[in-house]
N, C-alpha and C positions, 0 to 999 in steps of 0.2 A: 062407920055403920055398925050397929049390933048385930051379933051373931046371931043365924036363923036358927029357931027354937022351935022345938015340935018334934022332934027327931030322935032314937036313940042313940045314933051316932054324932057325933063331933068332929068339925075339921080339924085336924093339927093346927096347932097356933103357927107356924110356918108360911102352911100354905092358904090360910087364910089374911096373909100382908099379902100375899101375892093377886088378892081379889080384893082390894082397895081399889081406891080411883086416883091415892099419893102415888101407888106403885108404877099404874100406868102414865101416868105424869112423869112421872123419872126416866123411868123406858123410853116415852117418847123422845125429851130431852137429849139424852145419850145419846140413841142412836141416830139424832140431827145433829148433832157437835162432833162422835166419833166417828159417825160411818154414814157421811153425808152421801154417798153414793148409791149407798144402800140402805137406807132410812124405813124400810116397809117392817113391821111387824113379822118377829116370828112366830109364826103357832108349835112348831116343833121344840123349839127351846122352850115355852110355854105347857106344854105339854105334860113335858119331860121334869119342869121345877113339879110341877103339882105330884107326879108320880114319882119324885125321890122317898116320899118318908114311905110310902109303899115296896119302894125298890129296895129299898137299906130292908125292912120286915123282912121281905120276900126270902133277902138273903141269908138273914139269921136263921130262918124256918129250913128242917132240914126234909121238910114233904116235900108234897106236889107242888106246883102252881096253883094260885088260888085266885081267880079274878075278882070274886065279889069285895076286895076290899079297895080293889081299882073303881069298878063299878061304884060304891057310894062315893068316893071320891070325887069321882066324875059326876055323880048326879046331883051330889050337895055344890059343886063348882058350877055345875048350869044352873043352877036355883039363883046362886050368888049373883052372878054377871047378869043374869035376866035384869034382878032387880037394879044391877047398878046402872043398865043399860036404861029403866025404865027413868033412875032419876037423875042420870045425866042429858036424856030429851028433855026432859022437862026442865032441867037450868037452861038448856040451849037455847028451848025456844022464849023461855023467858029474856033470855040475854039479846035474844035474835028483836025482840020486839022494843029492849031498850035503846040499841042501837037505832032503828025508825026511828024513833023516840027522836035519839040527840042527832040524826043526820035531818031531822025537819028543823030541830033550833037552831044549828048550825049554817042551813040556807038559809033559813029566816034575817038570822045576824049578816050575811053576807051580801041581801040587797039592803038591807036596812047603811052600811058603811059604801055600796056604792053608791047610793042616791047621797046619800052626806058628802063622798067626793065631788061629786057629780058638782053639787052645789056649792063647793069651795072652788071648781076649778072655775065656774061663772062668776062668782064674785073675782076671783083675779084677776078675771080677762075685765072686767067691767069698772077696775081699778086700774088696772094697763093703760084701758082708754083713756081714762081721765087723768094717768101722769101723761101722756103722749101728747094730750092738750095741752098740759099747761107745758111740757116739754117745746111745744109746735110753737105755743105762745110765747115763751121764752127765747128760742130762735128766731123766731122775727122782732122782737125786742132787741136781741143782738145785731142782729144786721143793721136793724135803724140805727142802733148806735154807733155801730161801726162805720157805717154809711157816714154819719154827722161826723163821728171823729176823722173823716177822712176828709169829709167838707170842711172841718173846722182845720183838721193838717194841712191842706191844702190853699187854705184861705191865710195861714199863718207862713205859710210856704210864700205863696204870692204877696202876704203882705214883706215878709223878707225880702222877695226879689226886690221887687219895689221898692224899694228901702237901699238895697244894697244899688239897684243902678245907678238911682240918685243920687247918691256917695260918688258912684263913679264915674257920674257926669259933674261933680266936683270934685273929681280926683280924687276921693277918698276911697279906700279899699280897707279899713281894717275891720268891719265886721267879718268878712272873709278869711281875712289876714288870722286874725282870731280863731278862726276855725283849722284852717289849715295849721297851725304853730300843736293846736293840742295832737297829742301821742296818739289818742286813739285810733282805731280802726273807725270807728261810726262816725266821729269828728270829721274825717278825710273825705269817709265818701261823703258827708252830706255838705263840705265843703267844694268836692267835684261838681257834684249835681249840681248845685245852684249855676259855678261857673257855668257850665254847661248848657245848663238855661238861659243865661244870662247872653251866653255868645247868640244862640237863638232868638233872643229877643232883641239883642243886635242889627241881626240882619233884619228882622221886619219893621223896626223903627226908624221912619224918616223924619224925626224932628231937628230943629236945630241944634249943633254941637254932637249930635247922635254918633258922626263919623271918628269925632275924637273920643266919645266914651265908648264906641267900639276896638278903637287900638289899645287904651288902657284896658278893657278885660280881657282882650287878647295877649296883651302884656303879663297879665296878671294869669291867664289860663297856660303861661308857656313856663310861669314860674312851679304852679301847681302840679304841671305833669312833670317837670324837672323832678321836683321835693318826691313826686309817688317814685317814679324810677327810682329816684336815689336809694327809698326806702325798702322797693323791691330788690335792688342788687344788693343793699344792707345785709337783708335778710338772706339773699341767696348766697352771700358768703360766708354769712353763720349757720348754714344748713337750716334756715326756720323755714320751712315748708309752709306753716296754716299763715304765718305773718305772709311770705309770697304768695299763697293764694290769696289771702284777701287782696293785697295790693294789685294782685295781678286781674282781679274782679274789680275791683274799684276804675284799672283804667281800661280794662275789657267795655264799662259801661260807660266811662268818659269817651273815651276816642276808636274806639270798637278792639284796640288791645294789641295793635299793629306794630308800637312803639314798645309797648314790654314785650312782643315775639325775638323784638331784634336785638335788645337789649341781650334777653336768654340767651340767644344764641351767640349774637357776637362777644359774649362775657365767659361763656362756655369753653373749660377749660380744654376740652377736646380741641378747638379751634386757638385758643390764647397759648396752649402747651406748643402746639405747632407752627404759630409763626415766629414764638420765640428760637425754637429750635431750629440749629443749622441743619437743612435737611443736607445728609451727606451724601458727597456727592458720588456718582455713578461712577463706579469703576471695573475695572476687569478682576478685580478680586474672585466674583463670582463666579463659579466653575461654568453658570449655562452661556457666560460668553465666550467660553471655547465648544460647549460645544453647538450653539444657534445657527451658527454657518457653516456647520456641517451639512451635507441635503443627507448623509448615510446613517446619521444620528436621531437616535428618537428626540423628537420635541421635550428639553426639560424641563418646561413650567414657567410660572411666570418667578419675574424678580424677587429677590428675599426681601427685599422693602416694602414692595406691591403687596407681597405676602402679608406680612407683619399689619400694613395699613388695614387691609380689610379683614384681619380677624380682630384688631382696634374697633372695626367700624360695627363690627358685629357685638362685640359685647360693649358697648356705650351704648347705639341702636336699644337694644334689649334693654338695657340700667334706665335709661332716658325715658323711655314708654310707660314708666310708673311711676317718674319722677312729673312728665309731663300730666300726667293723666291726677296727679293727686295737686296740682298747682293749676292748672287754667282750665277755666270754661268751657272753653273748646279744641280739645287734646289734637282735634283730629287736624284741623289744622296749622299750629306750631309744628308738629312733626313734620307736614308738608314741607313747611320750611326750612324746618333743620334738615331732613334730608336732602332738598335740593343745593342748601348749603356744602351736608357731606360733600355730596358729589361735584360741586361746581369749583371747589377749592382743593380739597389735600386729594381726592382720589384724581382730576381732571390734571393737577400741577407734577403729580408724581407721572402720571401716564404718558405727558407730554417731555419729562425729562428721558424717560427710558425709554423711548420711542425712538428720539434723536440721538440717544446713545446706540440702538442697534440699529440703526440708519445708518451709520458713521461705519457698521464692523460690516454689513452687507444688506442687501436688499431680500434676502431670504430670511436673516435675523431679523430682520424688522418684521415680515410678515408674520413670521411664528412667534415674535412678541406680539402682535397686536393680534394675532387668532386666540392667543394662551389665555390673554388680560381678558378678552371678551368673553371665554369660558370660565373665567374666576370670574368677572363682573356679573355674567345671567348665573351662577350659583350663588352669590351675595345677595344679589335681588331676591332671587327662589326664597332665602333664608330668612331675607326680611319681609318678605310675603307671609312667610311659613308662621308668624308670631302672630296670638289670636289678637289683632288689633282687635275687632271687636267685643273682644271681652276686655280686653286688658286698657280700652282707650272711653269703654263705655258708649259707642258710637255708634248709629243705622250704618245698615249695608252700604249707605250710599256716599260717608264718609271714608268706609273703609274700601269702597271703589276709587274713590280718588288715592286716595293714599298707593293705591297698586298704580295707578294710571300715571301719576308721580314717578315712583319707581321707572317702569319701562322707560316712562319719555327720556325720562333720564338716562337712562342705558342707553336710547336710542341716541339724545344729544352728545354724549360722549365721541362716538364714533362718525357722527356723522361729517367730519371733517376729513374722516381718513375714508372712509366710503361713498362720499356723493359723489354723481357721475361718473367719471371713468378713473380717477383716481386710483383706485382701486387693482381695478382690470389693468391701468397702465404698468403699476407697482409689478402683480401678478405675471406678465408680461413679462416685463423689463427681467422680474427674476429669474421665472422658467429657464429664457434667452440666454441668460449670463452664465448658467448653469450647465445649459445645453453647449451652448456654443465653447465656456471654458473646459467640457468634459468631452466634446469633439474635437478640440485645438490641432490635434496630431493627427486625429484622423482626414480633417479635412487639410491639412498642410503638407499628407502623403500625396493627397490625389490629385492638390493646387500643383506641388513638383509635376506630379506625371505629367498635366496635360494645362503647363503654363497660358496656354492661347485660348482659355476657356471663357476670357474675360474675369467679369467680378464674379467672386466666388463668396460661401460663408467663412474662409478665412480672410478672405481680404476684409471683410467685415469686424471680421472678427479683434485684426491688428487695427484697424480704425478706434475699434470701441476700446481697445486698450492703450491707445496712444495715450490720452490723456493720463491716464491713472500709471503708467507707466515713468511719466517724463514728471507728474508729480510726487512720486514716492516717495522719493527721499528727502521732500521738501513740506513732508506731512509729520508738525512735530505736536498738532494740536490733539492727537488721538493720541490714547492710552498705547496703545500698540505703535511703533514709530513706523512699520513697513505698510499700515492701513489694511482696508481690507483686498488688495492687490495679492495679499500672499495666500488668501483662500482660494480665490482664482488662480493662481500658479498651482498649487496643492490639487484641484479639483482638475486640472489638465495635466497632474504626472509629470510636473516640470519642477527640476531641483534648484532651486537659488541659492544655495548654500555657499556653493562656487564662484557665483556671479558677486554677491556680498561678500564674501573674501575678498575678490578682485577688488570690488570697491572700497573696500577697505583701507587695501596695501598700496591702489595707486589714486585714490583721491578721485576718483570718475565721479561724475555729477550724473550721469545714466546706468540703469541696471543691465545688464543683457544677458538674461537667464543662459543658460545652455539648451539646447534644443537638439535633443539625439531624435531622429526619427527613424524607424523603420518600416520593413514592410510588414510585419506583424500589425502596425498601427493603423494599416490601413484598411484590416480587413474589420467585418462584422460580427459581430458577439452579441449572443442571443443573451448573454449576461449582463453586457454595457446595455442593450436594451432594456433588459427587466429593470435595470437599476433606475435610469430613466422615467420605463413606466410607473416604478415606486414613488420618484419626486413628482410626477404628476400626480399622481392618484392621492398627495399629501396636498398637493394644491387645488383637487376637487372637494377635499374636507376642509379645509380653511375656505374656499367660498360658498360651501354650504352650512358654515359655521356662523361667517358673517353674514350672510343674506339667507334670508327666509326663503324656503323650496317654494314657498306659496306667491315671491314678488317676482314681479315681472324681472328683473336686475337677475333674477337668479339665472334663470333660463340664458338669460345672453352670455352668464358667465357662463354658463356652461358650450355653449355657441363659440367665443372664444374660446376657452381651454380644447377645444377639440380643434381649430383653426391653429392652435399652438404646436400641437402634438400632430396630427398631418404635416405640418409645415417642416418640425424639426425633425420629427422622427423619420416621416414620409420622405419627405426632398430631401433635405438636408442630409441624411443619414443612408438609409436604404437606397432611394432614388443614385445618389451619386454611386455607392456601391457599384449598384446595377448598371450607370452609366458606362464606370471603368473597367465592368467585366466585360460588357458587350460591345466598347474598342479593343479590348484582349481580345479576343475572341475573333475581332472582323480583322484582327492585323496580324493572324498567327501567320509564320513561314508556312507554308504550304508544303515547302521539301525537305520540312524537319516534323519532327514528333511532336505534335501539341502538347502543349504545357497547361494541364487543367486547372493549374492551383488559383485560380478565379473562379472556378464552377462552387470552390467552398462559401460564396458570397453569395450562390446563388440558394443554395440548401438553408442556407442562416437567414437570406430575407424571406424565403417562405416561412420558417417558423416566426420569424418577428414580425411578419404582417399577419400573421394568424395570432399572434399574442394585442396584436393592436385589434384588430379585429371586433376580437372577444371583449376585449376590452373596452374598445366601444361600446359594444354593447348593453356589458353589466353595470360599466362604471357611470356613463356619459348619457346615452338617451332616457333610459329611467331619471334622472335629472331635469330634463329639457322643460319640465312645465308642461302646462295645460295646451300653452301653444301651439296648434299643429303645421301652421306654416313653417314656424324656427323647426319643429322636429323636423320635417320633410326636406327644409334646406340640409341640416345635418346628416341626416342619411343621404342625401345626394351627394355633398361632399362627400362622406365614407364610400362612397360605390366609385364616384370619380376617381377616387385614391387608388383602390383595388382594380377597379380597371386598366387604370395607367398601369400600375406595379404587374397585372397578369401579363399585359401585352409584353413587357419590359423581358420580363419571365420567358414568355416565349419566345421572342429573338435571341434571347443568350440562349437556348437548350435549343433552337433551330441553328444557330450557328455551331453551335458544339457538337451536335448531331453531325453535322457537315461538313465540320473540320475532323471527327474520329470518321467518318467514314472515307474522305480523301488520304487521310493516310492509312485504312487499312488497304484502299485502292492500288496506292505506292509500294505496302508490303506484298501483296498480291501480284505488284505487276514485278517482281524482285526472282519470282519464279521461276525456272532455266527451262529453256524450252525441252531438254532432254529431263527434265526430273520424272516426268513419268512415261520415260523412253528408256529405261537404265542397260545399260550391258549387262553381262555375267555376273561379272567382278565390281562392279559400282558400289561405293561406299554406302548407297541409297540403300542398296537391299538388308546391306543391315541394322540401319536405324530405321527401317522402316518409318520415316517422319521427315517429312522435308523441313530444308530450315525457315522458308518463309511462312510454313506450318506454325512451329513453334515462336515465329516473332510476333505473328497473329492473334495466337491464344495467350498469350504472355500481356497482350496490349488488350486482349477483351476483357481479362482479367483485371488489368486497372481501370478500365470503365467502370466494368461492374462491384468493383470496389472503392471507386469514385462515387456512383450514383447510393451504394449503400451507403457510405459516409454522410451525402449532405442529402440527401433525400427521402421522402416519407411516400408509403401508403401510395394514391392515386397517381402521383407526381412521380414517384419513383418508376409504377407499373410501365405508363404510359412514355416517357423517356426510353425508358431498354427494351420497349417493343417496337419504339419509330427503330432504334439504335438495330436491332434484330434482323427487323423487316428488310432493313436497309444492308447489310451483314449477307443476307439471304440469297438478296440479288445481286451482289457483288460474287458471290460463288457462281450462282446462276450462269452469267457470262464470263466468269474465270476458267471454268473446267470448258468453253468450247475454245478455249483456243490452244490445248497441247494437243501431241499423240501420244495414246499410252498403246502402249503392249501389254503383254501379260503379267511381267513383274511390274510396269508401273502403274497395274490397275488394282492390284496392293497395296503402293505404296499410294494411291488415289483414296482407295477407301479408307485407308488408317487415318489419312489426313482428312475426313470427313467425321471420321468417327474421332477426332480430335475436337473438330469443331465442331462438334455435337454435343460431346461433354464438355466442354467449354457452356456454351447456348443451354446445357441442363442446370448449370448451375443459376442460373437466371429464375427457374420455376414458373417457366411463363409457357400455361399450356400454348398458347397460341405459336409462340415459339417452336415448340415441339414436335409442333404438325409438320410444319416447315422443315424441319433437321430432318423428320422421317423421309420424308421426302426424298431428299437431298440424300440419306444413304443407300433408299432405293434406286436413287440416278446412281451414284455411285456404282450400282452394282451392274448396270447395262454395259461396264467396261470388263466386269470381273469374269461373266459366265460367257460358256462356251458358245460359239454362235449357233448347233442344235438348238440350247437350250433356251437362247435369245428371245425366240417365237413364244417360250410359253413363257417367259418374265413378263413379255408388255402385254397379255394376256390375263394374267393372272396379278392382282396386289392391287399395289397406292398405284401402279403405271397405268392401271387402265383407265383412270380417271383424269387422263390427259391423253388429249389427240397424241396418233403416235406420230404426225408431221413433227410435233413438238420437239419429241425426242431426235429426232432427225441430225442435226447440228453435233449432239453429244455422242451417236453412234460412230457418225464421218469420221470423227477424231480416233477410232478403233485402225491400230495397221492390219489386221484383216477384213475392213471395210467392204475393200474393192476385191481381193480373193475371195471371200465367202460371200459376195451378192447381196451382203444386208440391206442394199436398197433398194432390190428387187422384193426381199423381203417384207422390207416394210411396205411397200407401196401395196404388195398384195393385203396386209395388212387392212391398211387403210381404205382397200376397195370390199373386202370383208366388212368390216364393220358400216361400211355406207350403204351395203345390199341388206347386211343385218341390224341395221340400227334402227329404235324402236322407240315410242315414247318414253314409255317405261325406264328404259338406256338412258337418253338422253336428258330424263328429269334429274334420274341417279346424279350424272354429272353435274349439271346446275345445280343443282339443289345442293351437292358441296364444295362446289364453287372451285373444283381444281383448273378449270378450264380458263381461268385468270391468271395462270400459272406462265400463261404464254405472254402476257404484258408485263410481266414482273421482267422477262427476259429483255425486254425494251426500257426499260424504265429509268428515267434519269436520275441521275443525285441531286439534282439542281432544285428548289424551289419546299423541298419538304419541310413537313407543317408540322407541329406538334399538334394534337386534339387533346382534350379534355381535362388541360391545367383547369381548375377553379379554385378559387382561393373560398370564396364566398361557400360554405357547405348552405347554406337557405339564405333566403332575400332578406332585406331588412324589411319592416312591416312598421306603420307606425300603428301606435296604440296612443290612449290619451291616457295623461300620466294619473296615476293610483298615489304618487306620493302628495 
């Protein structure tokens, strides 16, 4: 723009670029690229450019301030901008209006190209249509033709047949022949087909000779499936997989495929490797046949062969499943086969060798082989379940249900030889028995000695069942082991042969006769021989819950028996006889010798082993029983009969011992000198103050109560040493009326009371205690002076009993009759009947001292224990949750 004219002033050539419209263009620029943040226009830096050539004057000039050259400055700068301002609106709107301009040509051009698409997408579709016709038309063009070529196949087909039967109603077969010779795969099957046909046509033709040209294509079809097998096992020997599939398609569709399944299988090196090989034979090499007839040994597993077999079976199984699956039509079936094969051959022949080989070592090795195999058998199944048949065999669910269903049955046919009916239960049985009875041997051969006239016993049983095996030992050369399994039976009864086979050795004996030490040790009870027991049982409740489902009926009775096992052996046999031989100990002691308690230790040990059975029941055995609730309810009946018998049992041994320690404390008691508590001056009494049948007494309470703590618990123990107390009590009761004391002997009365006092404290039995108080309050009606007499049965424990009571224990004072103590008492007693009062007389009742006076009567004869129970709660039946 020209400079504005008219003026006498002039802008500096400076600050007139700064009033351009290039300058503010650059400004703008700038300050959008450097300081996009802050993009706005300065007026102050703007300002400040126009007033520099002002500023720079100002400051050469050595005056005043002078604004008027600011002033034109400024006024020629708003002159300028006015106008640049006037003609930059006027581009703008000029520009503003070209824009309208080209944003109308723009829409104009943009439906102008959508109606032209518009129009090109109706011609496509309208060209679509009419290839899709002739497309429509051309598919049904094909079909007819395909249809005809399949009528004209067909008709070329049948005229073949036709052709070829006639041949073979004049015995001629080489069109076929012909077909079958060529190599092909197409060649084969369409020489299948025909046969196939042809047998079909066979059978619906009743013409004459028809019978004889159905034996020659029969002839002729048996040579066909010959030549396909041949060519399929060709193949399956060279590893050609698509050649076996085809052939294996070819007679899939000639005879449904049944003949190349068996082929696969019986040609299968898995089964050919193994009948050529000598399976070796079972021997005791392996360590778990020492230790399977162990019952104290954990279970070792199944056979190292067994072993080897089924992880054989498992990676062939695997290998096979994609062999089969990329060869036959129908994967899912082949494999049915081949695994009913696995299982019906090498796993069923090996199971049956090692069976009969731990058959041979014991009847407990057999079990725990055929529990181990069953638990390695359902993990081999699990395994081969666990493989995605239906991805890997390409099959519906409902092949790959058969295939599991296969499986089980199979596991199930395995065993169903060693477990239908009672087979089983007998084995189980038979073992327990052999077990128990060889691990009682000594125990029951102590108590057969004791009590010879008992008739048959579980030893005489016992020597029965070993007769045989006995008199056969040495004539047993067919097992691996030459002594059979007769020497784990000796081993498992604590009987040394060593000695006895030397013997036989050195003098040529044709029978064994182990040595046989018995003691009385062996005859007692051991809550440890027990446990050990309850252990082989409770191995024998996992092995029939291992082989029988908790869910079959079979199950529940095993468990029916197994608890019929264990009452039997453990109950009778074991405990039962215990208690038998304690409770003739016990009824045949000498009466005028010192009881011999060492039987009461039989008694302490079958409580805790019928408390160990008990429980045992409980946890191991009725949660078992099944859904059943009649078999539960029999079972809990039996357990209550058992514990009932066993408590009753219980209590005739601890009544009879009760009443044999209490006649001989009677005997020490009656040992007393009628002068002990009469003593002289000089009596050796006064200074031991203790008499001796004192100290033979507490000496003897002391091994009671060191008896009852030894074999006794809790309730049982309580209730024992308070019948024993009770009875203890009343023996003093009428002891002390039958001396006379005097003065010194009614010291050495109390001492010997407070002997048996603390004796009876050591017991901790309040109820006890009451009684001892008692007892040293009588004591003392001997000690004090007869003044003082009047206020003792006055005052204390004595008033709580009639003083008629006391009566008997005063007489016995030798100042009885010189001091009138029984005029004493009678006033007494007529005092209290003028002052006797409810109140009074509830007192006494109510703590019951006045019972005190039947104690004094009271026989030893007929005492009863109370409150043994073995049972801490009922049994209850519940219906089973497993």
């Amino acid at each position: 723009m020209p400079p504005i004219t008219g003026t006498i002033y002039d802008l500096d050539p400076k600050i007139q670029k700064l009033l351009t419209v290039d300058y503010f263009s650059v400004l703008a620029v700038a300050c959008l690229i450097l300081t996009p943040k802050s993009s706005s226009f300065s007026v102050e830096d703007f300002v400040e450019a126009l007033s520099s050539t002002n500023n720079n004057a100002s400051e050469r000039s050595s005056g005043a301030f002078d604004p008027k050259p600011y002033i034109r400055t400024f006024e020629l700068a708003i002159d300028k901008l006015k106008g640049l301002k006037t003609e930059i609106s006027r581009q703008t709107e000029g520009m503003r209006k070209s824009t309208k301009r080209t944003e109308q040509l723009h829409n104009q051009k943009i439906r102008q190209i959508g109606q032209n698409f518009h129009d090109l997408v109706s011609s496509f579709e309208g060209l679509e249509r009419r290839i899709n016709e002739v497309g429509n038309t051309a598919i049904r063009i094909g079909e007819q033709l395909e249809q005809v070529d399949k009528q004209q196949q067909r008709a070329s087909e049948g005229e073949f047949l036709v052709a070829s039967y006639l041949d073979f109603r004049q015995g001629d077969s080489s069109k076929l022949e012909a077909l079958r010779r060529e190599k092909s795969h197409e060649a084969k099957a369409r020489c299948a087909m025909f046969t196939r046909r042809l047998l079909a046509i066979c059978k619906d033709v009743n013409l004459e000779g028809a019978e004889a040209t159905r034996e020659h294509v029969e002839k002729f079809s048996e040579v066909v499936e010959k030549d396909l097998l041949k060519q399929f096992d060709k193949a399956y020997r060279h590893g050609d997989f698509t050649g076996m599939s085809n052939y294996a398609k070819i007679l899939h569709d000639f005879n449904g495929g049944s003949s190349v399944i068996q082929v696969f299988v019986n040609q299968h090196d898995f089964f050919i490797a193994r009948e050529k090989l000598n399976i070796q034979e079972i021997g005791n090499q392996d360590d778990i046949w020492q230790i399977l007839p162990d019952p104290d040994a954990k279970p070792p597993g199944i056979e190292s062969g067994l072993k080897a077999l089924f992880a054989e079976v498992r990676a062939t199984v695997e290998t096979e499943m994609k062999i089969i699956q990329d060869v036959f039509p129908e994967p899912a079936i082949v494999m049915q086969v081949f695994l009913q094969r696995v299982f019906a051959q090498p796993i069923q022949l090996r199971l049956e060798s090692v069976l009969k080989h731990a058959e041979k070592i014991s009847n407990l090795a057999y079990l725990r082989t055929l529990q181990s195999t069953h638990l390695a058998l359902v993990s081999l199944v699990d395994d081969l379940k666990m493989f995605d048949m239906t991805h890997v065999l390409r099959v519906g669910d409902l092949a790959t249900s058969n295939i599991v269903q296969v499986l089980d049955q199979n596991l199930e046919d395995l065993f169903v030889p060693y477990l239908e009916g009672n087979r089983y239960r007998d084995r189980e049985r038979k073992s327990i028995q052999e077990l128990y009875v060889s691990f009682l041997f000594k125990f029951s051969a102590y108590h057969t000695q004791r009590k010879a006239n008992k008739g048959t016993t579980m030893f005489d049983r016992f020597v029965h069942q070993w007769q045989s095996p006995v008199q056969s030992a040495t004539k047993d050369r067919a097992s691996d082991n030459p002594e059979g399994r007769i020497n784990y039976l000796f081993r498992i009864a604590g009987i040394d042969r060593a000695n006895s086979l030397k013997d036989k050795k050195d003098h040529h004996r044709e029978s064994i006769q182990p040595e046989l030490i018995i003691t009385a040790e062996d005859g007692q009870l051991s809550v440890e021989s027990a446990t050990r027991m309850l252990r082989w049982h409770a191995e024998a409740i996992g092995r029939a819950v291992e082989l029988v489902s908790t869910s079959d009926a079979q199950s529940a009775k095993n468990m029916s028996f197994l608890l019929d096992v264990l009452l039997e052996n453990i109950g009778e046999e074991y405990v039962d006889v215990a208690l038998d031989s304690a409770y003739d100990t016990a009824s045949t002691l000498d009466t005028k010798l010192e009881p011999d308690f060492g039987y009461f230790v039989n008694v302490g040990n079958a409580l805790t082993i019928m408390h160990l059975v008990y429980s045992y029941c409980q946890i191991a055995l009725l949660p078992l029983a099944g859904p059943s609730l009649t078999l539960r309810r029999e079972m809990v009946m039996s357990i209550q009969k058992s514990m009932t018998r066993f408590e009753g049992k219980v209590n005739l041994i601890m009544q009879k011992t009760i009443e044999s320690a209490l006649n001989w404390l009677s005997i020490l008691l009656s040992r007393q000198k009628r002068n002990d508590f009469k003593p002289k001056d000089d009596d050796e009494a006064l200074i031991n103050l203790q008499t001796m049948p004192c100290q033979t007494v507490v000496a003897f309470l002391g091994k009671i109560h060191s008896m009852a703590n030894q074999t006794l618990e809790e309730e049982t123990w309580e209730n024992f040493l308070t019948e024993m107390g009770i009875g203890f009590h009343s023996l003093l009761l009428e002891h002390f009326k039958k001396f006379t004391v005097n003065y010194a002997g009614a010291i050495i009365l109390t001492k010997d009371i407070t002997f048996y006092e603390e004796a009876i404290a050591l017991w901790k039995l309040p109820a006890l205690d009451e009684r001892m108080v008692f007892l040293r309050e009588l004591g003392n009606v001997f000690v004090v002076r007869p003044e003082i007499l009047h206020t003792l049965l006055l005052e204390g424990v004595l008033t709580r009993v009639k003083p008629s009571f006391l009566l008997p224990y005063l007489s016995c004072r030798v100042d009885y009759y010189a001091q009138d103590i029984e005029r004493m008492i009678i006033e007494i007693i007529s005092e209290n009947d003028r002052a006797s009062s409810p109140q009074s007389s509830f007192r006494r009742d109510a703590l019951g001292w006045n019972k005190l006076k039947d104690l004094g009567e009271r026989k030893m004869e007929g005492l009863k224990l109370e409150g043994l129970k073995l049972m801490s709660a009922p049994l209850t039946l519940k219906a089973n949750s497993h």
